[in-house]
VOVOPA-342627 format. One line per field, with one value per atom (N, C-alpha, C): atom name; y, z, x; residue number from 1; residue in three letters. Coordinates in Angstrom, 2 decimals, padded with zeros to 5 digits. Layout:
<pts>
atom (CA ...) $
py (Y ...) $
pz (Z ...) $
px (X ...) $
seq (NUM ...) $
type (ala ...) $
</pts>
This chain:
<pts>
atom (N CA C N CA C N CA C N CA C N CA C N CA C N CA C N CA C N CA C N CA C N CA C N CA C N CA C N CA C N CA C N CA C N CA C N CA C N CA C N CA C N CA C N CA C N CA C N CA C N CA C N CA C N CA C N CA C N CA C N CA C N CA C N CA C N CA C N CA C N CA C N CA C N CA C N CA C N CA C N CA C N CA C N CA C N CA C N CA C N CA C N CA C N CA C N CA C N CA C N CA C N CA C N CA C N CA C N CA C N CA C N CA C N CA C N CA C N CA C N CA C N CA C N CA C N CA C N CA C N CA C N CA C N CA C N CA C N CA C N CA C N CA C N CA C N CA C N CA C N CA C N CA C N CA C N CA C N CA C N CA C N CA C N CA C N CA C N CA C N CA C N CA C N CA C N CA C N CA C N CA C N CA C N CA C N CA C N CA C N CA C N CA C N CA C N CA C N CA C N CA C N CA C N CA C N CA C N CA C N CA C N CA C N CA C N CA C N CA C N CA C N CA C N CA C N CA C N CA C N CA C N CA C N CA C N CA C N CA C N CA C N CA C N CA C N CA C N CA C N CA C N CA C N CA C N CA C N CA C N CA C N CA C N CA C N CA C N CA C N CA C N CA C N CA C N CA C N CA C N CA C N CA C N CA C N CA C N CA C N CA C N CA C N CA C N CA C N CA C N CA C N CA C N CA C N CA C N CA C N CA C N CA C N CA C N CA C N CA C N CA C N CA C N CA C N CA C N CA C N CA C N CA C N CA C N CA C N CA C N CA C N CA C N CA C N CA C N CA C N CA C N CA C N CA C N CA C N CA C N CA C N CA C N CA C N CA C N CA C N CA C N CA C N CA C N CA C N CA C N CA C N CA C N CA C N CA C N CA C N CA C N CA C N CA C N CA C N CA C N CA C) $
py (026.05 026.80 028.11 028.26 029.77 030.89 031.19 032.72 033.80 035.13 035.77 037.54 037.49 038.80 039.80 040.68 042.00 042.76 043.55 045.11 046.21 046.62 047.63 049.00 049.14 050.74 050.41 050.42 050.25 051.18 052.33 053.17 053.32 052.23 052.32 052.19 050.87 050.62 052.04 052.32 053.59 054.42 054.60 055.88 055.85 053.98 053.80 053.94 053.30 053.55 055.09 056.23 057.27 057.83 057.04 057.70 057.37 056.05 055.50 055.92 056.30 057.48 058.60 059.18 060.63 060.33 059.66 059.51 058.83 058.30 058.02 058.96 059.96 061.04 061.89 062.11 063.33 062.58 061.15 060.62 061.46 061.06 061.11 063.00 063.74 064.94 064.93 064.68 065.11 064.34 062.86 061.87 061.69 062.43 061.93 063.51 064.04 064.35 064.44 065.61 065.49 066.46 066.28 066.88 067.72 068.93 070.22 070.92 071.22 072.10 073.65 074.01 075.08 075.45 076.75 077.86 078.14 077.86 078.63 079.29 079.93 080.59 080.40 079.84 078.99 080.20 079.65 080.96 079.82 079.79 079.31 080.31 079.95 080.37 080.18 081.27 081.28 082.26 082.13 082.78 083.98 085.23 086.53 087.10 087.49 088.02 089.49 090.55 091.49 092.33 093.20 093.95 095.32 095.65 096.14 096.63 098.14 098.85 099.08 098.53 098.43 099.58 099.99 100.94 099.99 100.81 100.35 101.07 101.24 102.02 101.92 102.67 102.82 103.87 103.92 104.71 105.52 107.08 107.73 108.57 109.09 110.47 111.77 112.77 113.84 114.74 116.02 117.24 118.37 119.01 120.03 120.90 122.24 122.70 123.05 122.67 122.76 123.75 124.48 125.73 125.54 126.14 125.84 127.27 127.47 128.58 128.72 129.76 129.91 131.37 131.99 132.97 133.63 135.50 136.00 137.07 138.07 139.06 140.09 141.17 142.55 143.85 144.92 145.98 147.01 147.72 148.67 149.72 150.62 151.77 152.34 152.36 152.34 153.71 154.34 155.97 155.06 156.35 156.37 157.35 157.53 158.35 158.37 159.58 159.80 161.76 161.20 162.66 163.01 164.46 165.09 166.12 166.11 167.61 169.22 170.01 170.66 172.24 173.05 174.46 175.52 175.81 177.60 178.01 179.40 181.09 180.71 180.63 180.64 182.19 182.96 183.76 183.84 184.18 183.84 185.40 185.19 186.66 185.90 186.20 186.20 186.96 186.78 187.86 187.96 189.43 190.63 191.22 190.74 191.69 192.82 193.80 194.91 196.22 196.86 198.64 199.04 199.47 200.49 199.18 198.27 197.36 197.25 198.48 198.89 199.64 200.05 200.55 200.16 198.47 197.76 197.50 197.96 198.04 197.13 195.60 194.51 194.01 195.42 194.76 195.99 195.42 196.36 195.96 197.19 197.16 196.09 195.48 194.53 195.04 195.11 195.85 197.30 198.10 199.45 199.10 200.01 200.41 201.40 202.10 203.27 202.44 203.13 203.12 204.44 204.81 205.64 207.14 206.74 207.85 208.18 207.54 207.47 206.50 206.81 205.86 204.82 203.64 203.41 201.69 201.00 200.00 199.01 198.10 197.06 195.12 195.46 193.48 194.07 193.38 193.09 192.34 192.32 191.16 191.29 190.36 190.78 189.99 190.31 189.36 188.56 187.55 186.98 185.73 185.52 184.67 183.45 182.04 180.98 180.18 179.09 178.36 176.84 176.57 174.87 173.88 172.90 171.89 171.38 171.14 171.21 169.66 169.15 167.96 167.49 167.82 167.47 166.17 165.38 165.07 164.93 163.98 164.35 162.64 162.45 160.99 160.62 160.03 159.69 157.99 157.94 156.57 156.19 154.56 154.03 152.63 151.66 150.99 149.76 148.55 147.57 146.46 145.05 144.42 143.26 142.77 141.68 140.38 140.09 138.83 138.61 137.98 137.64 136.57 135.61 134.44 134.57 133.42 133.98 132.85 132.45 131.42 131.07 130.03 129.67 128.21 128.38 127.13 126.12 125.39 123.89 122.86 122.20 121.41 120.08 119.38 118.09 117.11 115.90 114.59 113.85 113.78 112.71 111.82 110.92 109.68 109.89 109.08 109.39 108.55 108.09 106.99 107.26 107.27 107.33 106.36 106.29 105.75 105.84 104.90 104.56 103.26 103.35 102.49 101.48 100.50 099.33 098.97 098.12 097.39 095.96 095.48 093.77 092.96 091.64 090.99 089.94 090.17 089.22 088.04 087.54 086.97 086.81 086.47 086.61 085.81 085.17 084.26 085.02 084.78 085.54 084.84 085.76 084.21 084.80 083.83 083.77 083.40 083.71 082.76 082.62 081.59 080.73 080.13 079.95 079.36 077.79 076.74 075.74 075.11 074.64 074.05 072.24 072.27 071.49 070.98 069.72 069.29 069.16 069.37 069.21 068.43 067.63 067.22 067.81 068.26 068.89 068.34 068.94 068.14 068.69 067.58 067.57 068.51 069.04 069.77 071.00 071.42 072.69 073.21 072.58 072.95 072.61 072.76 072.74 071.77 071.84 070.89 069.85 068.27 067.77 067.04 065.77 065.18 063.86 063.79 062.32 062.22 061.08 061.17 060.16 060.68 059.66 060.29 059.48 060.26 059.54 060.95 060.62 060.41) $
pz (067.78 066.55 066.88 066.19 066.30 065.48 066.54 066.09 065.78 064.91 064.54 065.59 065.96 067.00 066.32 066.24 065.92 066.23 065.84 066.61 066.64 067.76 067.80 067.26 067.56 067.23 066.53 064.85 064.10 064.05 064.59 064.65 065.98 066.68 068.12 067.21 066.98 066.45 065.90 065.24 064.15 065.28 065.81 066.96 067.56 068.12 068.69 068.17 066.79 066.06 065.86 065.74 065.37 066.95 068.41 069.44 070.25 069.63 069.37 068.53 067.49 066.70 067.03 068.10 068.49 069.52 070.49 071.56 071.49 069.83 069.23 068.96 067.94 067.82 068.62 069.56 071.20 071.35 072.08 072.40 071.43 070.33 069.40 069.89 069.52 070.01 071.33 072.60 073.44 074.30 074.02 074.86 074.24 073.03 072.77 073.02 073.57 074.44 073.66 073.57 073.15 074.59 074.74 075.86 075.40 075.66 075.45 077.01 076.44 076.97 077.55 078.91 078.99 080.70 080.56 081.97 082.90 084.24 085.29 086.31 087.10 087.78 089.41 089.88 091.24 092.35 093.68 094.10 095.31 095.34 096.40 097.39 098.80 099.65 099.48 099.34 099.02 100.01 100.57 101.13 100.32 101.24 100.18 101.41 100.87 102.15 101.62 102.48 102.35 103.20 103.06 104.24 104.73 106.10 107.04 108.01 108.32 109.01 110.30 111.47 112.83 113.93 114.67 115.74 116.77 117.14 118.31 118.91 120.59 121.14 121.36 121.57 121.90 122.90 123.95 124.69 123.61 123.75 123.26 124.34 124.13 124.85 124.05 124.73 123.88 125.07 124.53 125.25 125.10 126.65 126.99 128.28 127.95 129.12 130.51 131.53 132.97 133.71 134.56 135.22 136.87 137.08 138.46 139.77 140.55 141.10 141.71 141.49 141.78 142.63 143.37 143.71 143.18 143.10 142.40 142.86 143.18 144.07 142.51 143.41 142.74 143.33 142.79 143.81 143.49 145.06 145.05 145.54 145.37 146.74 147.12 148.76 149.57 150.61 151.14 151.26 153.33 153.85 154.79 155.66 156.55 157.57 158.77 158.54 159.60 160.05 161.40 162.36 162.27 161.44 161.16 161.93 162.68 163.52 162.48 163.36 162.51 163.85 163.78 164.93 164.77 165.39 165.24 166.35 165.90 167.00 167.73 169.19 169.77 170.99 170.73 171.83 173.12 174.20 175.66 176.33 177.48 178.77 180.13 180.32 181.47 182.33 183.68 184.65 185.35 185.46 185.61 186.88 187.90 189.27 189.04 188.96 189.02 188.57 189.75 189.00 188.53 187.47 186.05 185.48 184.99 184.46 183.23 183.29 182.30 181.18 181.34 180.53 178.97 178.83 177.99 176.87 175.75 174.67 175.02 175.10 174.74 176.41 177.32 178.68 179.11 179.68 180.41 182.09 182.66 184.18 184.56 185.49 186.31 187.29 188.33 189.50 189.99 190.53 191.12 192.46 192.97 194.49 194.80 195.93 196.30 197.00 195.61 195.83 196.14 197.01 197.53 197.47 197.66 198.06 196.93 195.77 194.55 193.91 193.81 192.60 191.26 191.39 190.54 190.17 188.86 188.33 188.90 189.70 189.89 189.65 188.93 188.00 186.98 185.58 184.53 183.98 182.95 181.96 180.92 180.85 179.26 178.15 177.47 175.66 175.67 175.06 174.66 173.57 173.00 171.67 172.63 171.62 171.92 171.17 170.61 169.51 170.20 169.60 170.24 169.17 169.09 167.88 168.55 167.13 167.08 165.74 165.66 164.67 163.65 162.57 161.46 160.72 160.35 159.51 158.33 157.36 156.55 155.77 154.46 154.47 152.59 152.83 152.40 151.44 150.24 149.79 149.28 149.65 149.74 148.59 148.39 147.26 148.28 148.04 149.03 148.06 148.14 147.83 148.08 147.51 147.89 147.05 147.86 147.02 146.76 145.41 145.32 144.29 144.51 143.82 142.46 141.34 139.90 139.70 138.69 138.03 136.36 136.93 135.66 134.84 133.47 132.89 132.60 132.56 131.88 131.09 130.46 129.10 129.78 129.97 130.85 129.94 130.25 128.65 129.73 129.10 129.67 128.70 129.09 127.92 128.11 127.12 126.75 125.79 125.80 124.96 123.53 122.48 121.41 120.69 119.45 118.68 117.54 116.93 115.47 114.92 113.90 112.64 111.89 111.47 110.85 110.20 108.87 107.96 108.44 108.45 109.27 107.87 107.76 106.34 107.03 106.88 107.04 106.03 106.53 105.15 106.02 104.73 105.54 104.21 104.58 103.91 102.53 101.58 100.64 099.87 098.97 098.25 096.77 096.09 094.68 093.33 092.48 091.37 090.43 090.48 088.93 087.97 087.09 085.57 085.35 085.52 085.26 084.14 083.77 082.36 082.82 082.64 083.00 081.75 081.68 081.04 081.32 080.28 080.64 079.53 079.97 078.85 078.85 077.32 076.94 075.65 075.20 074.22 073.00 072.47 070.76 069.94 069.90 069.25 069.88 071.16 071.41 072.23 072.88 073.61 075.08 075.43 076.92 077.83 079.11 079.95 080.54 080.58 080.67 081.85 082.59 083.81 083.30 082.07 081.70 080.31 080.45 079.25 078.08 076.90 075.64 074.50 074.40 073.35 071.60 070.85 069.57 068.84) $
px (074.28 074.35 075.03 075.87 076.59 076.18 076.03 075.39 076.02 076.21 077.35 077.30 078.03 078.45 078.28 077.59 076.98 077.40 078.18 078.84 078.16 077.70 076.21 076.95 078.38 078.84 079.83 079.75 080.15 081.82 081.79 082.47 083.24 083.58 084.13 085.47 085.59 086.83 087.79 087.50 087.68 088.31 087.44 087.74 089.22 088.83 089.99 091.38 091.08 092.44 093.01 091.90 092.65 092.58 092.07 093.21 094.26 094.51 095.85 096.90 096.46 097.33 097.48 096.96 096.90 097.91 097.86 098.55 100.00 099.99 101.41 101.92 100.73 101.69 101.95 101.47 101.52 102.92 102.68 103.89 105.37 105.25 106.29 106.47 105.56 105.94 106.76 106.11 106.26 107.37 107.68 108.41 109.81 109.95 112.15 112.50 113.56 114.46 115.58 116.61 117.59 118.54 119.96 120.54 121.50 121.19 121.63 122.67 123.90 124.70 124.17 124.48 124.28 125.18 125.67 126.33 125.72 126.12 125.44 126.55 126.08 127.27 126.68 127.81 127.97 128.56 128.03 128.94 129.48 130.65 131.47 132.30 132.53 133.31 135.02 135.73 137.18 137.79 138.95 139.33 140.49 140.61 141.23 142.52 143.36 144.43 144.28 144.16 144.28 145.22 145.26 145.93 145.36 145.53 144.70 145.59 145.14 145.68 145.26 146.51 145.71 147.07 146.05 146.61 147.64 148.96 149.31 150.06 149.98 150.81 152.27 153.21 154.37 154.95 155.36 156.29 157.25 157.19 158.33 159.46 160.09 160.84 160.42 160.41 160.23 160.46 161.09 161.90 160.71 160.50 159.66 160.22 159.40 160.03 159.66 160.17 159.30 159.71 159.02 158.81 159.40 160.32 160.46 160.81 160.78 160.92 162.61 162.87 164.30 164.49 165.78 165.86 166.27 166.73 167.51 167.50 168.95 169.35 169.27 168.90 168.66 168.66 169.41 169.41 168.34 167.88 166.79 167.54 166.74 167.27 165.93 166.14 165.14 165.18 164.28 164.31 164.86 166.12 166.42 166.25 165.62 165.43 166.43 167.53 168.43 168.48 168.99 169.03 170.18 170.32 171.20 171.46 172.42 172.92 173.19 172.77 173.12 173.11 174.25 174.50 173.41 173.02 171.91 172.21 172.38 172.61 171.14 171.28 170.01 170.02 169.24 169.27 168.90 169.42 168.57 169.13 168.22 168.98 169.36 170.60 171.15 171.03 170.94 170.76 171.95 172.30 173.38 173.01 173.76 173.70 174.86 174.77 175.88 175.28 176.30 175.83 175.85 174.72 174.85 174.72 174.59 174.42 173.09 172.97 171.64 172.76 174.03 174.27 174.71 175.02 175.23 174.25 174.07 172.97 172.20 172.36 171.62 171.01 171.35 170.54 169.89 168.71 167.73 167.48 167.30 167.15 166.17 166.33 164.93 164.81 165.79 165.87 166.79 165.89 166.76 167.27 167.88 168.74 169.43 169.24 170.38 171.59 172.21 174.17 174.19 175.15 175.49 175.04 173.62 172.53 171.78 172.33 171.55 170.63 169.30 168.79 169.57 169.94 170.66 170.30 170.51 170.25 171.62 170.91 171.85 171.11 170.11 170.36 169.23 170.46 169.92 169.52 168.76 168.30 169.10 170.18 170.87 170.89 170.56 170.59 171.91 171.96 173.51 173.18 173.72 173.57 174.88 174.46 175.00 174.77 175.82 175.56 175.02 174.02 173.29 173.21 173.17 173.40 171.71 171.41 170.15 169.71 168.63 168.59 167.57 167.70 166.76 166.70 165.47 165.14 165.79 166.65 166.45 166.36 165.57 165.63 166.76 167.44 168.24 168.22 168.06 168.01 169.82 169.13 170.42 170.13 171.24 171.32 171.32 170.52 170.39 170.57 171.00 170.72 169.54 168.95 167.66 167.43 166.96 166.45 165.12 164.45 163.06 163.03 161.47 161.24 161.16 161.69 162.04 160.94 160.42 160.06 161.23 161.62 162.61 162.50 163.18 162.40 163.51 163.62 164.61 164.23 165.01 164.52 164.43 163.25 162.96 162.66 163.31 162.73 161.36 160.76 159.61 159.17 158.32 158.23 156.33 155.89 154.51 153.75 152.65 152.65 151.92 152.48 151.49 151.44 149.91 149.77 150.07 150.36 151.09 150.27 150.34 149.75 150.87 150.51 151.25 149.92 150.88 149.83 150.10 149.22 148.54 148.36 148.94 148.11 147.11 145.65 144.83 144.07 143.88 142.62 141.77 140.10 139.06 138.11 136.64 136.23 135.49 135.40 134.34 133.69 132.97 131.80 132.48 133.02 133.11 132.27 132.05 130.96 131.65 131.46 132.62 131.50 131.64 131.11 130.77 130.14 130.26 129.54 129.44 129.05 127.80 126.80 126.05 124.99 124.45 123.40 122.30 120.87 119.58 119.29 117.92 117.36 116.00 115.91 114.54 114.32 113.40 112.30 112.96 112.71 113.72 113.26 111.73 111.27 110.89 110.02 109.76 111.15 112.07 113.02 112.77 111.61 111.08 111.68 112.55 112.90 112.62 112.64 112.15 112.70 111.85 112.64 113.60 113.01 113.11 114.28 114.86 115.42 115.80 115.09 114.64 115.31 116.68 117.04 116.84 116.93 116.58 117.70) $
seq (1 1 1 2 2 2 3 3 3 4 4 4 5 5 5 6 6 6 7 7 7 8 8 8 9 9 9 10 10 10 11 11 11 12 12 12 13 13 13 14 14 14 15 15 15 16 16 16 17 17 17 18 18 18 19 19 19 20 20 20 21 21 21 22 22 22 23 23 23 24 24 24 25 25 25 26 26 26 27 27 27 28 28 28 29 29 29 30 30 30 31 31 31 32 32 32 33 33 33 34 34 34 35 35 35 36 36 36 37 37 37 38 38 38 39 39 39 40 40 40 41 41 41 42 42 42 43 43 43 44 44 44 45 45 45 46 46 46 47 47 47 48 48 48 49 49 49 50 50 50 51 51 51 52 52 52 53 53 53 54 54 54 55 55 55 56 56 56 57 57 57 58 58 58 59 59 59 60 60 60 61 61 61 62 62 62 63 63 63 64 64 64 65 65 65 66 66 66 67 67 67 68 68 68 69 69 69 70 70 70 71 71 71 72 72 72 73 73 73 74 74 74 75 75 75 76 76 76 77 77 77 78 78 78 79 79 79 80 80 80 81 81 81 82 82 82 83 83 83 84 84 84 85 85 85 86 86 86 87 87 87 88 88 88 89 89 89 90 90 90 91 91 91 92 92 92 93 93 93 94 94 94 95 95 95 96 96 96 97 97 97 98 98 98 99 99 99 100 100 100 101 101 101 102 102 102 103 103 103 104 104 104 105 105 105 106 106 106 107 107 107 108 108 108 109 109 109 110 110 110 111 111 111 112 112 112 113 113 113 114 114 114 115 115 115 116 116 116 117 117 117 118 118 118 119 119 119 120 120 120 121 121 121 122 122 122 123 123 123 124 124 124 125 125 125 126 126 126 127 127 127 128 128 128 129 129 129 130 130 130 131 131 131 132 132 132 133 133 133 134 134 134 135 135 135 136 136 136 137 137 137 138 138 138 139 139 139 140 140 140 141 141 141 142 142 142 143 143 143 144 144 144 145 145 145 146 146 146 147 147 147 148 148 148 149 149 149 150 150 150 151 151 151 152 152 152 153 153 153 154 154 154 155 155 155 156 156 156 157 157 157 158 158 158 159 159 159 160 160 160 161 161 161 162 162 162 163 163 163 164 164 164 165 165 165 166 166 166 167 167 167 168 168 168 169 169 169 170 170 170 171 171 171 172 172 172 173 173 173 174 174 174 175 175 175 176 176 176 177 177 177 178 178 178 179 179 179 180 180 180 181 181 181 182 182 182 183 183 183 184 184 184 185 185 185 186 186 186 187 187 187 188 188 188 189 189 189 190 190 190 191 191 191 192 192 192 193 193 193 194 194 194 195 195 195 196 196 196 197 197 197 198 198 198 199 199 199 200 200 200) $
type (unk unk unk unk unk unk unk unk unk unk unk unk unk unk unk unk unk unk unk unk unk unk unk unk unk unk unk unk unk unk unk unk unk unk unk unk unk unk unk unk unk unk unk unk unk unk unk unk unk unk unk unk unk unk unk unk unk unk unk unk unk unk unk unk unk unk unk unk unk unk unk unk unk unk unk unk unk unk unk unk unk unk unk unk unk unk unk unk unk unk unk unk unk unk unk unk unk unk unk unk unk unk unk unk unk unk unk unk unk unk unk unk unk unk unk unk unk unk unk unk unk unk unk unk unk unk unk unk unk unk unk unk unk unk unk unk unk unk unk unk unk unk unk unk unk unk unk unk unk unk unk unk unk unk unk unk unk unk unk unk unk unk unk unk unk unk unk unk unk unk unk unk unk unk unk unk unk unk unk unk unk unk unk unk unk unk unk unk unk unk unk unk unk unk unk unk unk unk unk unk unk unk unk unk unk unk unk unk unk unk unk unk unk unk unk unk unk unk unk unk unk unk unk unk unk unk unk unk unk unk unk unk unk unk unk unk unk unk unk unk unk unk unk unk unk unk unk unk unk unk unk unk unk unk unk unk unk unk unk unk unk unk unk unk unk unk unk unk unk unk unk unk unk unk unk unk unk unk unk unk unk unk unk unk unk unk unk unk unk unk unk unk unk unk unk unk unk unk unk unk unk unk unk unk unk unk unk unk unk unk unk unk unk unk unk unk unk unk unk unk unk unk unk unk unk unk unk unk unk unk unk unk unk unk unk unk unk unk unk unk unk unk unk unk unk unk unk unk unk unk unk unk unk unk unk unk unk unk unk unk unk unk unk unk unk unk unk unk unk unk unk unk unk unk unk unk unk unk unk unk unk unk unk unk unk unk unk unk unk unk unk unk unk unk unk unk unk unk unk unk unk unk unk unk unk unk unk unk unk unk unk unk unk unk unk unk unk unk unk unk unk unk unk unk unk unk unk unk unk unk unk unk unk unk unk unk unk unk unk unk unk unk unk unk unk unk unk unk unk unk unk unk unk unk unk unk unk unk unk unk unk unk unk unk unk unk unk unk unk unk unk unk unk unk unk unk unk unk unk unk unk unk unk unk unk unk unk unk unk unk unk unk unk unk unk unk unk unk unk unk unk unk unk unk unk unk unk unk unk unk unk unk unk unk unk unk unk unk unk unk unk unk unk unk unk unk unk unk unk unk unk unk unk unk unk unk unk unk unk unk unk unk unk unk unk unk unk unk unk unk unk unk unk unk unk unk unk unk unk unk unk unk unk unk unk unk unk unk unk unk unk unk unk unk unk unk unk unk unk unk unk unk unk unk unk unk unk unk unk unk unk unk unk unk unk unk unk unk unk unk) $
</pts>
């Protein structure tokens, strides 16, 4: 005999249906997707030529002047010491043997004697002048020529190295960002990004 199945929770069913409808409609919210355009900016490596200023040496000539020692004659005058003659009256006494010999102004008796029974002067001392060359001193400058060390200059080329500049063209790596244009898919209604894609 069959017996009839009793449904103890009259209200399961019910339930179920309206959370099957909930999760249709969540679904329906949340699961279609529409794909929207949008920019991002990329940065890539590109290379750039520039130009760049680099040092370099070179040898020049260049004119200077150098110092060298030389001689050079010049006149002085320099003090001379010479012996000059020169005459002077010199006076002296000669001695005078003779009689009366006192009688001459410039002589006087030294010795007496009897001449012929008389007291009488026979040697004198007599004065007499005489010319003698005689020698002085005297110092005398004279005009000499000489020589002495000059320092003198001349125009000498020498070479020397300097630096100078040139422009160099290099390149070198850089990072660029360019624009690209990409798609997402997000949700048809709030916008929000999604992984998946269900379109409406």
């Amino acid at each position: 005999m069959n017996k009839k199945r009793v449904n103890k929770n009259p209200y399961l069913s019910k339930d179920v249906i309206i959370l099957i409808v909930y999760f249709l409609v969540l679904a329906v919210i949340i699961l279609p997707t529409k794909t929207v355009s949008y920019t991002v900016e990329t940065i890539y490596q590109g290379t750039e030529t520039y130009t760049d200023v680099e040092p370099y040496e070179v040898e020049e000539d260049y004119l200077t002047k150098e110092g060298y020692i030389s001689s050079e004659t010049y006149e002085d005058s320099i003090p001379i010491s010479r012996s000059v003659p020169y005459k002077e009256e010199q006076y002296y006494y000669e001695k005078v043997e003779e009689v009366d010999c006192d009688s001459e102004p410039d002589c006087f008796c030294q010795k007496a004697g009897i001449v012929n029974g008389t007291m009488r002067c026979i040697e004198c001392a007599c004065q007499k002048i005489r010319e003698v060359t005689k020698y002085r001193i005297e110092v005398e400058y004279e005009t000499v020529t000489k020589t002495r060390p000059v320092t003198k200059y001349r125009d000498v080329i020498k070479t020397r190295v300097v630096t100078k500049y040139k422009d160099v063209n290099k390149t070198r790596t850089i990072a660029n960002v360019r624009t690209e244009e990409r798609e997402k898919n997000v949700n048809w209604l709030f916008g929000f990004t999604v992984p998946w894609k269900l379109g409406i």
